[in-house]
N, C-alpha and C positions, 0 to 999 in steps of 0.2 A: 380842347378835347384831349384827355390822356389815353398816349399811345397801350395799344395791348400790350408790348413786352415792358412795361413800366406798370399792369397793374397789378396788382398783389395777386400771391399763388391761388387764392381763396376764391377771387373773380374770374382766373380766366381757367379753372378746371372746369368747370360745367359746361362750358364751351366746348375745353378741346375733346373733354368724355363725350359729347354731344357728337363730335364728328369723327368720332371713332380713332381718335389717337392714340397714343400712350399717354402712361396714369404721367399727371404735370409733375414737375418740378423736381426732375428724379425720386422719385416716391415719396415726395414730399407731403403729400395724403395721407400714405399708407406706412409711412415708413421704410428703411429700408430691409431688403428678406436677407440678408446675408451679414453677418458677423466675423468673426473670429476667436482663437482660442490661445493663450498666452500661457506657454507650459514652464515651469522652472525646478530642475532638480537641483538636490543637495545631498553631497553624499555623504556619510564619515565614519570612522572605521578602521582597523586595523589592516587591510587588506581590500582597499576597492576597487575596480574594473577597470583597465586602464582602457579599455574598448569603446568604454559610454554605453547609452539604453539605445532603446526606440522609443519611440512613441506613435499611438494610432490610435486614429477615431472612428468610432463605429467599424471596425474590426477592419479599416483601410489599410493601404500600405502604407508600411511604417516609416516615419522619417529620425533620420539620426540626432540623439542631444548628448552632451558631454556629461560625465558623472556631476558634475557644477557647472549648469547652463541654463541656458534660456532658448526658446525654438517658438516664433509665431508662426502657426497654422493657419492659411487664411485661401480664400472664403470657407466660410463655413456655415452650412443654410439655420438661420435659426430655428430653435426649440431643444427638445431633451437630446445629449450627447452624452456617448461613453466615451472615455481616454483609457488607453492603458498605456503602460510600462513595461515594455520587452527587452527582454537580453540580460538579466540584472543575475549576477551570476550565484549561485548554489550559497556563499556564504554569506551573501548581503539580502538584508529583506527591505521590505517595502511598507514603511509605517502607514497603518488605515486601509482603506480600500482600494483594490488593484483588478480592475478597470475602477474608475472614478467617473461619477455621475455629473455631469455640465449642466446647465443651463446658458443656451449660447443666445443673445439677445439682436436682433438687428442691429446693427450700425455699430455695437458695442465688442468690447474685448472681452472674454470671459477667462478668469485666472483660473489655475490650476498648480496646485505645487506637491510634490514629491519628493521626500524624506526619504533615504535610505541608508540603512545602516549594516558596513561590514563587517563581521568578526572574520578571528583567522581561517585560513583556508580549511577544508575539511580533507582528513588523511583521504591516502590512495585507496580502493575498492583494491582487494587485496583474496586472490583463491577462486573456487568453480564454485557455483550450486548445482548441486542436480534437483531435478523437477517431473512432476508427470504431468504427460502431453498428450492429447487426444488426434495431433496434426498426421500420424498414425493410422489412422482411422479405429485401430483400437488404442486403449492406454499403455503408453511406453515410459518408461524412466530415461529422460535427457539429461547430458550435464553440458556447462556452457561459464565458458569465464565469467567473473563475476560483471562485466560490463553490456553480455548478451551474444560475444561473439565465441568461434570455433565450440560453435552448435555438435551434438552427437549422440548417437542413439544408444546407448548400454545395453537394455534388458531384450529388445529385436525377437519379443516371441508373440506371436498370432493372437495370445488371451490376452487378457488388462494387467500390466504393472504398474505397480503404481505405488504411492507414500514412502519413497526414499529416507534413508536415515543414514547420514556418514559414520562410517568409524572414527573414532577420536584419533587414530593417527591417518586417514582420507585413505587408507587403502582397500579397503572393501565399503560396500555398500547393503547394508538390509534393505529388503524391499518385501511389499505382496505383493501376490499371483495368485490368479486364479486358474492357472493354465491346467491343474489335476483335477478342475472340477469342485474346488472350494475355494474360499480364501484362506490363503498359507503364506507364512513368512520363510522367504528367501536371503541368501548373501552371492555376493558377486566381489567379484574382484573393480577395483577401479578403474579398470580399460572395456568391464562386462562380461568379462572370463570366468569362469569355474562356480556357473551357476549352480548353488546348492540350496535341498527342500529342509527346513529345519523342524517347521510343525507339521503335525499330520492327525489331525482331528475334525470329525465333520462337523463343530461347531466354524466358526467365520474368526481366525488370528490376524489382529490388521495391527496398524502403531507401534513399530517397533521405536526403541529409544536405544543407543549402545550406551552401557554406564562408562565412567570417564576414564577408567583403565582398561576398559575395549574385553574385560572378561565376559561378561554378562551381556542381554539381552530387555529391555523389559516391555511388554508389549499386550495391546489387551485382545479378549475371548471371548468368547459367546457357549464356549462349551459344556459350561454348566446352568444354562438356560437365559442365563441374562450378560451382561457386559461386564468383567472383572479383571483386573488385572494381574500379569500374569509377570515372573518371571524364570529366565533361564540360562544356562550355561550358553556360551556364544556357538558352541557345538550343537546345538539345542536340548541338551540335557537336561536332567535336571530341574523340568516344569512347574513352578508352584503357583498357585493362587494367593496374592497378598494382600487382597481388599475382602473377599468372602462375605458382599453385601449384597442384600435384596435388589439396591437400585440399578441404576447406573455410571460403571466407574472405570474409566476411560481415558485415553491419550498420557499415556505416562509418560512424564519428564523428569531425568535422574539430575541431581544436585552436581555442579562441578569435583565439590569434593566427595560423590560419590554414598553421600547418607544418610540422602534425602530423598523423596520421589513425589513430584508435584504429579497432581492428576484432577480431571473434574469428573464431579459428581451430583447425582440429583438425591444424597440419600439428607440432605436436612428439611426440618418441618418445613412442608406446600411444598417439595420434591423441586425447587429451583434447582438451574445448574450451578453450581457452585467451583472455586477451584479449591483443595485440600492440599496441604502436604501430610506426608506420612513419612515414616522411619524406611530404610531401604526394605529392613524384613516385615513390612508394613505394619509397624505399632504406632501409636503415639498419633491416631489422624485427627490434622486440625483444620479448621476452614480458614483460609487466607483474604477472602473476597466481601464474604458475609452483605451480600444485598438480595438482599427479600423482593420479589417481582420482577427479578433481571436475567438473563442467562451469561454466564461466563463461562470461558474454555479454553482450550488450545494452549496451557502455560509453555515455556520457553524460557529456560533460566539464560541468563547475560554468563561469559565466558569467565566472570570475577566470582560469581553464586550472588554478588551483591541484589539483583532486581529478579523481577520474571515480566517479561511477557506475556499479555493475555489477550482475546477478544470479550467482548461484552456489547448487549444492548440496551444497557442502564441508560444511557440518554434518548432514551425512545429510534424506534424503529430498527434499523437493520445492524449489521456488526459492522464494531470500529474496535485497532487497535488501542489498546490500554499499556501501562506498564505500573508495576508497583515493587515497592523495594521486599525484600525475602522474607520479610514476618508478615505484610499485607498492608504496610501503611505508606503512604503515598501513592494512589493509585491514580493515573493524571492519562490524560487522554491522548494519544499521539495521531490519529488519523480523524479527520471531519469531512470526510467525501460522500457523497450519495452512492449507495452498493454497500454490498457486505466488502468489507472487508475482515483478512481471517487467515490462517496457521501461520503466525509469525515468526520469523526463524535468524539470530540475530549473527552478524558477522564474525569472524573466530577473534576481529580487536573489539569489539564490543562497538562498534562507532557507529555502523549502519544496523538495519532490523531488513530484512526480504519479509514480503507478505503476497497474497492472493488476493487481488481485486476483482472486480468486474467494473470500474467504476469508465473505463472506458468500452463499455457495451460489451463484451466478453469475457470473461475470466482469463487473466493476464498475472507473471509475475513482476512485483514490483517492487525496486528497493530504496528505503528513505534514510535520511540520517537517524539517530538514535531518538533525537531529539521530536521529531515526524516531521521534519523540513524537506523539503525537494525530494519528492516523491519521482521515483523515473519508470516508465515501465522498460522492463529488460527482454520482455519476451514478445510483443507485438506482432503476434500471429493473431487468426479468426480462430482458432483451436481453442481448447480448452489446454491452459496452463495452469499449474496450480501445486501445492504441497513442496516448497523450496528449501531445501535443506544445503549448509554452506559448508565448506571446509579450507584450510589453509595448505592442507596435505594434502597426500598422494600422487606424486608426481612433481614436476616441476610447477608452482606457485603463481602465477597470472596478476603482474601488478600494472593496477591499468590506470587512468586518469579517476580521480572522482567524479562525481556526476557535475555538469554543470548546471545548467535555468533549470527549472523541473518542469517536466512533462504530464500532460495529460491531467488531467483531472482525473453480469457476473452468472452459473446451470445448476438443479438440485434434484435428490433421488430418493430410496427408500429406506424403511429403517425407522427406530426411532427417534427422541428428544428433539430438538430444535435445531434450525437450519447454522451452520458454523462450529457446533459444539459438538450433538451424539453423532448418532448413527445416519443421521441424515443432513449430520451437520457440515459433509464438505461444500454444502449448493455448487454442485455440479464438477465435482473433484471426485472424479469416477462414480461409484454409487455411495461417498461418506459425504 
């Protein structure tokens, strides 16, 4: 007679399932429920972490791997897993997908390997931006290093300020206000001092731009029934209309060398937004963008006149940073986040871009490299932050570390054209 523990697993499960034991033969039935995960990075590079990553599955606590290592993660219950890679810092990226999808099998190791690659470090965040803030409870103009600290409130008046615009040497600041009972363009000194009214017409003056020798003004109006651009003496003298078109032609941006004026417009055939340049005394306007069924806006020349800055919804759905070189070719996409993204405003070295998110559930300001790498938010408040203009000037200079890992992965009003671009296009950046 052969003894039970001599017969095969096969004959004595039915038995011991029979009398309510556990499954035989250490899950020799069923297999076993638990795995593991065998992670390996590889770093290479100019400049890689001497820190090391993390690593975490299904958004557990992280455990530490060497830039060049190996880390087995065990148990781990089989079926579909995420792995990510944390810590990996601002100049080094992470070839393929970051979380990485598993398949973790009982009894089995499941691989995982991670690529990463460093270039040189990226220069220091360098100067203040100021921004408008709804934390207020109405819109105020803040400024704030460029890394988000020694926060401050400028403009401190009861009605909405808001769409700041530095002077080319950071000592004054254009802004509107509505505090007269209209929208009007204001200057202030860089500490908020010697607030002064510069337009005064009950059409709506909002967008100021300062041209690059700080004499002029250029900014658009509603005064002659629709949206046009306007410019003026930094005194406010001197008013003229330089667009004088049916459509809509809005957010002027002057050229570094001062003799150019980017702006978007809905005046080409099917009224899309478009962006144009034109001559400073507005001749010579040409379309830079030229996509049929898109909207584009908000240009922003780089501090060389080389590039502009723009938003667009050409790849379907909501706005995403764009940039294109200054005749309109190259135009490559720098942000891919869910939210608009929108008024991009680029640092005085050209290295980083600031922009308005919402893409972490409120309207945030956020600043990336040039490139749209390591996106950080700066302002992480529940308020409305938005409209970030940067300068090098005014005052003593704020050199702060660069960003490191990137952070994070938006409100809208009335008005015309489309949400990021016209009149209605701040989504939730006061009433633009």
């Amino acid at each position: 007679m052969v003894s039970h523990s001599l017969r095969p697993a096969a004959r004595r499960c039915p038995l011991i399932l029979a009398l309510g034991l556990f499954a035989c033969g250490g899950d020799g039935s069923t297999g076993p429920s638990d795995g593991s995960i065998e992670v390996t990075t590889t770093t290479t590079g100019a400049d890689p972490d001497p820190d090391g990553y993390t690593v975490s599955v299904d958004g557990g606590v992280g455990q530490a791997i060497e830039t060049n290592g190996a880390l087995t993660i065990s148990p781990v219950g089989a079926g579909s897993r995420s792995v990510t890679l944390a810590g990996v810092a601002a100049n080094c990226t992470v070839g393929g997908s970051n979380p990485r999808a598993v398949t973790v099998s009982g009894g089995a190791a499941a691989q995982v390997a991670f690529a990463v690659t460093c270039g040189a470090p990226p220069p220091p965040l360098v100067g203040r931006i100021a921004f408008e803030t709804s934390r207020t409870g109405d819109f105020e103009v803040f400024v704030m290093n460029a890394d988000g600290t020694g926060l401050a409130n400028l403009s401190e008046n009861g009605a909405d300020d808001y769409e700041p615009d530095w002077s080319p040497d950071g000592s004054r600041l254009a802004f509107v206000s509505d505090r007269d009972g209209n929208d009007e363009i204001y200057v202030m000194n860089a500490d908020g001092s010697d607030q002064v009214r510069l337009t005064n017409d009950p059409g709506a003056d909002s967008e100021p731009d300062w041209s690059p020798d700080g004499s002029r003004l250029a900014f658009s109006s509603t005064r002659d029934g629709n949206d046009e651009v306007y410019v003026m003496n930094a005194d406010g003298s001197g008013q003229v209309n330089l667009t004088g078109d049916a459509g809509l032609d809005a957010h002027p941006a002057w050229s570094r060398d001062g003799t150019r004026i980017a702006f978007h417009t809905d005046r080409s055939a099917g009224g899309d937004v478009e962006i144009y340049v034109m001559d400073a005394d507005g001749g010579n306007p040409v379309n830079l963008t030229n996509r049929p069924g898109s909207a584009e806006g908000r240009p922003a020349w780089s501090p060389d006149g080389a590039q502009v800055a723009f938003t667009s919804t050409r790849d379907g759905g909501d706005f995403e940073i764009y940039v294109m070189n200054a005749d309109g070719s190259g135009q490559t996409r720098r942000t891919t986040q869910n939210g608009i993204d929108s008024y991009p405003e680029w640092s005085p070295d050209g290295a980083y871009l600031a922009f308005r998110s919402d893409r972490a559930g409120n309207t945030e300001v956020f600043v990336m490299r040039a490139d749209g790498t390591g996106p950080f938010n700066r302002t992480s408040h529940p308020a409305v932050d938005c409209h970030p203009t940067w300068t090098a000037g005014g005052g003593a200079s704020v050199r702060v570390p660069a960003p490191g890992t990137a952070a994070g992965s938006t409100p809208a009003g009335p008005n015309r054209s489309v949400a990021g671009v016209g009149r209605a296009g701040a989504a939730n950046c006061v009433r633009r």
